[in-house]
C-alpha positions as CSV (number, residue, x, y, z in Angstrom):
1,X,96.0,127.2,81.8
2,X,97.5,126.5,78.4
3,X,94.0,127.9,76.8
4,X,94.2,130.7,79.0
5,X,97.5,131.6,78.0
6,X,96.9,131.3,74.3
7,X,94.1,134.1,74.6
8,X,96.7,136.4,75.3
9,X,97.2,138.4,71.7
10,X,93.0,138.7,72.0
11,X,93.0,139.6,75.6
12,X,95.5,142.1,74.9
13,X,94.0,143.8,71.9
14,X,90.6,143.4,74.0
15,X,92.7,145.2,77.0
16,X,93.9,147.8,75.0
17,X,90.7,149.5,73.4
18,X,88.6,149.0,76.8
19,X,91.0,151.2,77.8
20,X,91.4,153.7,75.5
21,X,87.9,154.6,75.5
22,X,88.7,155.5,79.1
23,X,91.3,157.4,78.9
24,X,91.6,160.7,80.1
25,X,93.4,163.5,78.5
26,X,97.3,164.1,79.2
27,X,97.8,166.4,82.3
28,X,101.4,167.0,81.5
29,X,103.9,166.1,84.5
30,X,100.8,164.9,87.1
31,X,101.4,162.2,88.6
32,X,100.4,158.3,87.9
33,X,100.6,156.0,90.5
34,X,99.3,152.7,89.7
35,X,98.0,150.3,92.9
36,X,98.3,146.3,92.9
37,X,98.9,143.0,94.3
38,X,99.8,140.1,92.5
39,X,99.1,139.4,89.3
40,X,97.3,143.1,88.7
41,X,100.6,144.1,90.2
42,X,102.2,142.8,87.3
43,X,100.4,144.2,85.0
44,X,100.8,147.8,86.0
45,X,104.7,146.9,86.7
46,X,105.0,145.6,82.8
47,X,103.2,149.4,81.3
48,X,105.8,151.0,83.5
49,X,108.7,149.8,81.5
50,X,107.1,150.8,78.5
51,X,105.8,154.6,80.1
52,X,109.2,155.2,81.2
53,X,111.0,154.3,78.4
54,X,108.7,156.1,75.7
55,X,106.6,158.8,77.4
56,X,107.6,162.0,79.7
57,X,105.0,160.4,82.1
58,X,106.1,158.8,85.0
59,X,104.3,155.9,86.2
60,X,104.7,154.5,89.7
61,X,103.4,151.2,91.1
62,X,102.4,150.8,94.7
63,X,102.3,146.8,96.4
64,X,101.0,148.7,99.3
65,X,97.9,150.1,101.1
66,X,99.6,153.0,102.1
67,X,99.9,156.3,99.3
68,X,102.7,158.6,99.5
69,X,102.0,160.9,101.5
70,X,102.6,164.3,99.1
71,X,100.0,163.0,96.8
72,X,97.3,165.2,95.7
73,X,94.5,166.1,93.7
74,X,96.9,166.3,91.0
75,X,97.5,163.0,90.5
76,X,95.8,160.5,88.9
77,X,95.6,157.0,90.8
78,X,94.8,153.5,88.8
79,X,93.2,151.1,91.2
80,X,94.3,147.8,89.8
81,X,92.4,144.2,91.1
82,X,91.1,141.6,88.6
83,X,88.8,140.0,91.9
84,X,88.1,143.8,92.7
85,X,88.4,142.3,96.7
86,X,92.0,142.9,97.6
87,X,92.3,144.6,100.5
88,X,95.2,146.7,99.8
89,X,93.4,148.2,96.5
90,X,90.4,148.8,98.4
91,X,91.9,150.9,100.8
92,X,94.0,152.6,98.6
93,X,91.3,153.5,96.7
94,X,89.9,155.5,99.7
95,X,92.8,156.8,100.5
96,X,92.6,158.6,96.8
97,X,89.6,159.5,97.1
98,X,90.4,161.2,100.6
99,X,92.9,163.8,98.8
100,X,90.9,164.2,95.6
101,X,92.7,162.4,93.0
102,X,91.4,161.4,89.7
103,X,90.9,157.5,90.3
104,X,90.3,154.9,87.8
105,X,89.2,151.1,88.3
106,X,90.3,147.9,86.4
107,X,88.8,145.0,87.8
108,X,86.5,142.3,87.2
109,X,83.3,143.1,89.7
110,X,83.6,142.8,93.3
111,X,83.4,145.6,96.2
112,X,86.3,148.0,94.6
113,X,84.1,148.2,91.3
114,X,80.9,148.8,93.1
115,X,82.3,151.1,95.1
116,X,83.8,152.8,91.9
117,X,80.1,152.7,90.5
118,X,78.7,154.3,93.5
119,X,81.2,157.1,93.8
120,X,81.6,157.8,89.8
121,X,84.5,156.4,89.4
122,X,85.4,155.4,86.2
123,X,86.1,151.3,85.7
124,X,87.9,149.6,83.3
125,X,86.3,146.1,83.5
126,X,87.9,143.0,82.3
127,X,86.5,139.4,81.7
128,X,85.8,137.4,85.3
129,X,86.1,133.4,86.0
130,X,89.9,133.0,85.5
131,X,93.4,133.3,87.8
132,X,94.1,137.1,87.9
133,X,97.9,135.9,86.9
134,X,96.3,134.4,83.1
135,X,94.0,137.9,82.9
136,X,97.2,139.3,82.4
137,X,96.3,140.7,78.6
138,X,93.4,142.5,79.1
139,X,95.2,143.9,82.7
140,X,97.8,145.0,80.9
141,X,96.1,145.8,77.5
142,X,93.8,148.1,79.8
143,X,96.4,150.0,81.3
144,X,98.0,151.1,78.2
145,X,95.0,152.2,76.9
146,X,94.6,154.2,79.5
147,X,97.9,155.8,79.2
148,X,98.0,156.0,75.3
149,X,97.3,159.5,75.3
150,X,100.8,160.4,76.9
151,X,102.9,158.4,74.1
152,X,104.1,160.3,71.3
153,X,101.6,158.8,68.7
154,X,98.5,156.6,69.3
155,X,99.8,152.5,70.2
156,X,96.3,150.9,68.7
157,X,97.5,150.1,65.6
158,X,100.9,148.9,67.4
159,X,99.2,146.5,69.6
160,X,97.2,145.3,67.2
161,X,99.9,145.0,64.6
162,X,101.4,142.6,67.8
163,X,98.5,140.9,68.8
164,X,98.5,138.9,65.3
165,X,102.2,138.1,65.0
166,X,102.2,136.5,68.7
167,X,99.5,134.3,67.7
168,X,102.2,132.2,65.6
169,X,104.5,132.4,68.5
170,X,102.5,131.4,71.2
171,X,102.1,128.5,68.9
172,X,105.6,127.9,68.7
173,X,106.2,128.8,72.4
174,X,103.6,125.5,73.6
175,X,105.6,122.5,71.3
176,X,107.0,120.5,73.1
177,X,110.0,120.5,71.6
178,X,109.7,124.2,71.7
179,X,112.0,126.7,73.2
180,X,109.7,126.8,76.3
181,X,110.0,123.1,77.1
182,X,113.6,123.2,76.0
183,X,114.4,125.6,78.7
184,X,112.3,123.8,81.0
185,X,114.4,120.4,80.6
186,X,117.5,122.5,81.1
187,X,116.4,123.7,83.9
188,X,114.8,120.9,85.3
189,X,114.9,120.5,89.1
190,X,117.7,123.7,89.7
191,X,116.3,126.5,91.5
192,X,116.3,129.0,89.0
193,X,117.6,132.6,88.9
194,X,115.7,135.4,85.9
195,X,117.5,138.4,85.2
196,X,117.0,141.4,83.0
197,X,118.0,145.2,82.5
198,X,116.2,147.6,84.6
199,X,113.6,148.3,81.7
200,X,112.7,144.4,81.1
201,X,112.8,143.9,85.3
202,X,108.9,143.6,85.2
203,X,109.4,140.7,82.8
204,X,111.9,139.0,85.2
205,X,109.2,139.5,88.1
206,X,106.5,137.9,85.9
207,X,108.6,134.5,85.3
208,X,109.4,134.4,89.0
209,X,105.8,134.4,89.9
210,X,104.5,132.2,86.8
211,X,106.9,129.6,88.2
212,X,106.1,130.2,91.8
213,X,102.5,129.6,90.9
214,X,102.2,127.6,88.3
215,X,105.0,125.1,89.1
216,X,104.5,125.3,92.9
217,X,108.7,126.1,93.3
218,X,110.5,129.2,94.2
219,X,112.1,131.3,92.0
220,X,114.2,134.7,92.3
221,X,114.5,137.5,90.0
222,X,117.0,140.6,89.5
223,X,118.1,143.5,87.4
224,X,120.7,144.3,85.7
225,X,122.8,146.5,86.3
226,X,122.3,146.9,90.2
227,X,123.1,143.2,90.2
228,X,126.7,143.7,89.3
229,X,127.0,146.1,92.4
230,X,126.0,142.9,94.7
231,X,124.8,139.8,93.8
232,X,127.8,139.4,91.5
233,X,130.1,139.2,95.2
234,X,127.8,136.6,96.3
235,X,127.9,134.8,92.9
236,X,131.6,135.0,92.9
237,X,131.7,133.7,96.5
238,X,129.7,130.6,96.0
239,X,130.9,126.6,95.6
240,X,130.9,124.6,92.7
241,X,128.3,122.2,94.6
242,X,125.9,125.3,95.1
243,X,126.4,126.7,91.6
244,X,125.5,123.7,89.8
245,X,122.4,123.4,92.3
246,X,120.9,126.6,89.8
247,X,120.2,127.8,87.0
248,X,120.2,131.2,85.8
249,X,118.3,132.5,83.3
250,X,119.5,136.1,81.4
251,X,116.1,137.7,79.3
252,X,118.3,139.9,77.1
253,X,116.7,142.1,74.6
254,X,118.0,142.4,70.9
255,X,118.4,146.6,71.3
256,X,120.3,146.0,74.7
257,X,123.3,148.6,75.1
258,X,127.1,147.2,74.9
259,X,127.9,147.7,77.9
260,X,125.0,145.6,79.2
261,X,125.7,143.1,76.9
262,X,129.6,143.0,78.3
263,X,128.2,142.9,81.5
264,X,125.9,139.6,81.0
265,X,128.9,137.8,79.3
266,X,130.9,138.5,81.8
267,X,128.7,137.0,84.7
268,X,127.8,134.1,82.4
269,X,131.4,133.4,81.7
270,X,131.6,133.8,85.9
271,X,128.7,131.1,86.8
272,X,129.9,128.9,84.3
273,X,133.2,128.4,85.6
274,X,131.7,127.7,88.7
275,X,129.7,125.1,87.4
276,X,126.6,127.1,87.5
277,X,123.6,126.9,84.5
278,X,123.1,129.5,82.7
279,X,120.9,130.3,79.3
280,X,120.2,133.4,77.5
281,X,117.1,133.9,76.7
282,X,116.3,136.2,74.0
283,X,113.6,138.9,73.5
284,X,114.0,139.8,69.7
285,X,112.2,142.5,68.1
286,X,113.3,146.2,67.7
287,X,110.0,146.9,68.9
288,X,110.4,146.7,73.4
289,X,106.3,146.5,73.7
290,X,106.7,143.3,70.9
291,X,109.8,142.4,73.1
292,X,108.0,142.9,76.4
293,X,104.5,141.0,75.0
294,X,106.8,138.3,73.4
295,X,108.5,137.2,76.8
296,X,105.4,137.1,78.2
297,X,104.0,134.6,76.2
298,X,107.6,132.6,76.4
299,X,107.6,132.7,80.5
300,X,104.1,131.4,80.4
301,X,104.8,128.0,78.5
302,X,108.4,127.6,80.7
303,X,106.7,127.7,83.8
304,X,103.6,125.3,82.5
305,X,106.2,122.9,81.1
306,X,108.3,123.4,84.6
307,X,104.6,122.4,85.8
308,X,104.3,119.4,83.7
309,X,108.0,118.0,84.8
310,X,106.8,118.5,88.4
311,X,103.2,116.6,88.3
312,X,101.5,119.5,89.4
313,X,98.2,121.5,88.8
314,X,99.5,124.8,88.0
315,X,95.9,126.2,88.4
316,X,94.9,126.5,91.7
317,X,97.2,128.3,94.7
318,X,95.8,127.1,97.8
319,X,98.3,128.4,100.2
320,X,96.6,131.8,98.9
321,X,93.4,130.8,99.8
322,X,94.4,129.7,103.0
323,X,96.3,133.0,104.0
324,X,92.7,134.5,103.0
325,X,90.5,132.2,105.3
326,X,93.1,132.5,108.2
327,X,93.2,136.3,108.6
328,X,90.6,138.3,109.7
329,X,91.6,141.3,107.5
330,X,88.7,141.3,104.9
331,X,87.4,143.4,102.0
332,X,84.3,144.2,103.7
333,X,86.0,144.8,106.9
334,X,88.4,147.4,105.3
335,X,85.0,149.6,104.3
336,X,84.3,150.0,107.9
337,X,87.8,151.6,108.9
């Protein structure tokens, strides 16, 4: 897994052209609903914060089977699934194709990018034989490629210009006296808490899930600054014996407004005093894609060092497999319905 994680600047960069040679013109304010489960999910969820922020597009991101029901042949629909076998993706992709909407694939092989193949459907395909949480790069790498033409200038120099400083980082990042294992001993056995602005929530989502899979433990994530509006009652509410039981972790970016910044230093003052953990974890560079890419390669080597503390194998998830075996609901199933 460590490997795997160290391929991200070239699995990025990789990600990024694939994409961009498939990219379709901007349609102006059409739609672009991105479809996912799981670690393709994640991808699509971490462009979003970049789209929204930078472009006039608007990108949405479906965990579901189901489209909305006003979409139309204006849209265009990205069908995300590194084993191309989720069942969600596969029947969303039918669904597209029921009301005409431009569809594009990013997967590895499996039914969705046959199917793709025999209905000319366009497909982004990325590298096979790895979990689709570690193909994260060329997942996300892809989708930006696909979207560059609705940023302002072209990001191919940007990303590449990326790709070689997090080389060094990632570097840095897997010491183990590094800032990853540092924040792993902090944490150690407390059940911890990520939390970012609204624009870095995709970020906070990806830790939770690295360290529910990789370290085999739960984790929760929130953003900021809905949190303040409820969590921080619950927060305020809670025991000295609870508080120290977790550890909350605050992924602020450098460019952060003020008042967010007030805000985080207000709830950290509030969890310390009730005995609570808390560290800040910063994302620094002007730049929020080198921000974004950065705490991805920092939430990575946490959760593998959380993994190392525990004993445990972060690469298999057998509970997934199982859930597969048990239900009936399969791939090839779906194509029958």
């Amino acid at each position: 897994m460590r490997a795997l994680a160290a391929n991200l600047p070239t699995a990025l960069r990789e990600g990024f052209s694939t994409g961009l040679d498939l990219a379709p013109p901007a349609r102006g304010a059409s739609p672009i609903v991105a479809v996912g489960m799981g670690g393709s999910g994640i991808a699509a969820d971490l462009a979003r914060g970049v789209v929204d922020a930078e472009t006039p597009a608007m990108l949405s991101v479906l965990r579901s089977p189901e489209l909305p029901r006003g979409l139309d042949a204006r849209a265009h629909v990205i069908l995300v699934s590194y084993s191309g076998d989720t069942w969600e993706t596969l029947r969303a992709f039918e669904a597209a194709g029921r009301v005409g909407a431009r569809r594009t694939v990013v997967s590895s092989g499996g039914e969705l990018a046959d199917r793709a193949a025999e209905e000319g459907v366009g497909i982004l395909l990325v590298p096979s034989g790895q979990p689709p949480r570690s193909a994260v790069g060329h997942l996300f790498g892809g989708i930006l490629g696909l979207l560059d033409p609705w940023f302002p200038e072209s990001n191919e120099d940007r990303v590449s210009r990326i790709s070689e400083r997090l080389r060094g980082r990632i570097g840095a990042f897997a010491k183990p006296k590094g800032p990853a294992a540092n924040l792993a001993a902090s944490v150690g056995e407390r059940f911890p808490f990520i939390y970012a602005e609204s624009s870095f929530l995709a970020l906070a989502r990806r830790w939770t899930t690295q360290i529910e899979e990789n370290a085999k433990r739960l984790a929760s994530f929130d953003e900021a600054p809905e949190l303040f509006h409820n969590a921080l009652v619950g927060w305020d509410a809670t025991g000295r014996a609870e508080a120290s039981r977790t550890a909350t972790l605050l992924l602020e970016w450098s460019e952060q407004s003020p008042p967010m910044r007030e805000r985080f230093r207000y709830l950290e003052r509030l969890l310390t005093a009730r005995g609570g953990k808390v560290a800040r974890v910063p994302l620094e560079s002007e730049d929020r894609l080198e921000a974004l890419i950065n705490g991805i390669a920092l939430g990575d080597q946490f959760s593998l060092f959380l993994a190392e503390r525990r004993r445990v194998d972060p690469l298999p998830v057998e509970a997934i497999t199982r859930l597969k075996t048990a239900l009936p609901d399969s791939p090839r199933s779906s194509r029958r319905r």
